[in-house]
C-alpha distance (Angstrom), angle and dihedral (degrees) to the residues before:
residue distance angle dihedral
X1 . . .
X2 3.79 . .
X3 3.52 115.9 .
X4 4.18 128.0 -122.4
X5 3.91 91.1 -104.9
X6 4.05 89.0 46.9
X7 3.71 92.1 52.9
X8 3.84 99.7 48.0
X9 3.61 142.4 56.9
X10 3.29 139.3 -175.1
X11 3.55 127.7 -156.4
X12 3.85 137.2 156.8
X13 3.69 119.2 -98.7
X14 3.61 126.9 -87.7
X15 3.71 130.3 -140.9
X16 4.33 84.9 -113.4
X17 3.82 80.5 48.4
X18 4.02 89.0 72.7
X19 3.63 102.6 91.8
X20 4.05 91.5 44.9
X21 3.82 84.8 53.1
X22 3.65 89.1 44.4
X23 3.67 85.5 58.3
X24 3.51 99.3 40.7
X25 4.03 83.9 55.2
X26 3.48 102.1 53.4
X27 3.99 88.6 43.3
X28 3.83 90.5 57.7
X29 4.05 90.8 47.1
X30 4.03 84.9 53.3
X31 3.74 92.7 53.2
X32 3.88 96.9 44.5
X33 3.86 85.9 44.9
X34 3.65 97.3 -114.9
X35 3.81 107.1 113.1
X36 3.64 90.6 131.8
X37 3.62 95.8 59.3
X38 3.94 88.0 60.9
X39 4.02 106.8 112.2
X40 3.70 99.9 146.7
X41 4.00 123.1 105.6
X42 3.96 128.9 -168.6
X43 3.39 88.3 -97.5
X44 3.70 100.1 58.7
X45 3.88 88.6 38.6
X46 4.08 99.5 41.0
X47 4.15 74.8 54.3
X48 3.73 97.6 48.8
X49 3.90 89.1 52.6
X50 3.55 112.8 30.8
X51 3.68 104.1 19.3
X52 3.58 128.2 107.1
X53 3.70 98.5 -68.2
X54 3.55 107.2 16.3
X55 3.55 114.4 -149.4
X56 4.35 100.3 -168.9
X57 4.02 134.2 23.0
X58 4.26 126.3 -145.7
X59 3.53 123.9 -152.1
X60 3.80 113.8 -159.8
X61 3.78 126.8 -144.7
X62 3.74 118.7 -145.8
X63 4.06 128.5 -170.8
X64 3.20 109.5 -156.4
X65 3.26 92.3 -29.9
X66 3.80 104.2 -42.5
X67 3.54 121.8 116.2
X68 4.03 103.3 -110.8
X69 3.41 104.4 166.8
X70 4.22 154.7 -46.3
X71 3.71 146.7 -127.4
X72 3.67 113.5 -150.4
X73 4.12 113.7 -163.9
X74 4.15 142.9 165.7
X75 3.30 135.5 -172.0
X76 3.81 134.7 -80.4
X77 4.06 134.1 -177.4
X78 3.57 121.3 -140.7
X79 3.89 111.9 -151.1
X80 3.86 91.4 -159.0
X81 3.87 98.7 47.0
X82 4.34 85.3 36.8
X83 3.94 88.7 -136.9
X84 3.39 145.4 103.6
X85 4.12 119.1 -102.6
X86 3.42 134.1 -172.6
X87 4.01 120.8 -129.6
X88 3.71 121.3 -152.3
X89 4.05 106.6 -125.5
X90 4.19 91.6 176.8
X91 3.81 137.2 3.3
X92 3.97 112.6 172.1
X93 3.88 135.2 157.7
X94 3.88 123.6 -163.8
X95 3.67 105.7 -95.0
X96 4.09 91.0 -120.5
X97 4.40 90.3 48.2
X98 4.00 84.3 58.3
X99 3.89 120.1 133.0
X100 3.55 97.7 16.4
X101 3.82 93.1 109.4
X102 3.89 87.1 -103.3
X103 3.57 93.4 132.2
X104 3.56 93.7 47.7
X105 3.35 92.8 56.7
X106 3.83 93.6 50.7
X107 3.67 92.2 49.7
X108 4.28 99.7 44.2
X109 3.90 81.5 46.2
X110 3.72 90.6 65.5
X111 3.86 88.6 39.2
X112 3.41 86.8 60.2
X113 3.92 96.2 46.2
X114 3.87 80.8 54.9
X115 3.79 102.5 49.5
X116 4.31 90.8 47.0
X117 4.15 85.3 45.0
X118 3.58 88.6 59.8
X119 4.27 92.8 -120.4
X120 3.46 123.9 161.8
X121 3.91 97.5 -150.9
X122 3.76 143.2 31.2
X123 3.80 106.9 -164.6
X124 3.85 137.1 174.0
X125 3.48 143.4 156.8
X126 3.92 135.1 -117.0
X127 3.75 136.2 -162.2
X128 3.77 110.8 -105.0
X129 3.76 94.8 -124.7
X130 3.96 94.2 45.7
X131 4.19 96.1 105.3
X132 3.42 88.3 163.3
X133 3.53 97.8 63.8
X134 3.68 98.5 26.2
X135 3.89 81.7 57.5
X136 3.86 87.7 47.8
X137 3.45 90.4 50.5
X138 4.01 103.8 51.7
X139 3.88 88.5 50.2
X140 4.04 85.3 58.0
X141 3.60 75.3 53.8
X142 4.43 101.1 -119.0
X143 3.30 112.9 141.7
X144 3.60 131.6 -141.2
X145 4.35 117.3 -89.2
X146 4.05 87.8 -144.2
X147 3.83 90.5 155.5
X148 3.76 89.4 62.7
X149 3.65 133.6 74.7
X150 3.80 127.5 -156.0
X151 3.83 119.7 -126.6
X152 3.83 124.9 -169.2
X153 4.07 130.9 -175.4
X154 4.22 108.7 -168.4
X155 3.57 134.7 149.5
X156 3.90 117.5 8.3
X157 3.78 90.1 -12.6
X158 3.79 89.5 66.8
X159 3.50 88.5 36.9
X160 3.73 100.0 52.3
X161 4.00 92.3 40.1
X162 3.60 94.8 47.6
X163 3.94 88.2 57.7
X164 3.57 98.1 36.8
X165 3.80 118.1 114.8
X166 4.15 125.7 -121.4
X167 4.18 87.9 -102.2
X168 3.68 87.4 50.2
């Protein structure tokens, strides 16, 4: 019988990889119930990681061949630590490739990227009502940021703010 490692790779995204990310993307907004916030295209996103300056990475997972599913990261700097990080945006496996260590294997492959880059943090954020991968998460051994809340400007917030003046 083959064993986990001989079954899976992981690999980092190519630029013909875009439309499986795509995919993979708009899967992982259907499962956390937030297709509608989906505004990207391949375009913007084939941009984003293989443009001129690329801003994030994508590692694929394949079993046995198939496409199962990605983690797409960037790069952060914390001031306290005085080091760069790396913040998971997206970590999803194929509902049917689930429990076969597959996400583990995405996620300790971008640990790894971190520890060789010299970071001093590998951060992400969950939905509160994920248990699954909260539970997933804690046996990695994170822990939970509770003391810290996430804000977010898009849209015509940004927009507006961005052009506001100081007396606004």
């Amino acid at each position: 019988m083959n064993t986990v490692a001989e079954r899976l790779v992981v690999r980092p995204a190519q630029r013909d990889d875009v439309p499986l990310l795509f995919g993979f993307i708009k899967a992982l907004a259907e499962y956390e119930h937030l297709s509608h916030e989906v505004v990207a295209d391949e375009a913007g996103l084939a941009h984003a990681l293989f443009g001129e300056r690329p801003v994030a990475e994508a590692v694929i997972a394949e079993w046995d061949g198939t496409a199962a599913g990605f983690c797409l990261f960037f790069s952060t700097f914390s001031t306290f630590v005085g080091r760069a990080g790396i913040y998971v945006e997206d970590l999803f496996v194929v509902p049917e490739m689930r429990g076969r260590g597959i996400g583990k294997a995405l996620l300790r492959h971008v640990a790894r990227l971190a520890v060789e880059r010299g970071c001093g943090r590998l951060e992400w954020s969950v939905l509160d009502w994920n248990r699954p991968a909260i539970e997933f998460y804690e046996r990695a051994g994170a822990r939970a940021l509770d003391e810290w809340t996430m804000y977010r400007l898009t849209g015509s917030a940004l927009v507006r703010f961005a052009g506001a003046t100081d007396d606004d």
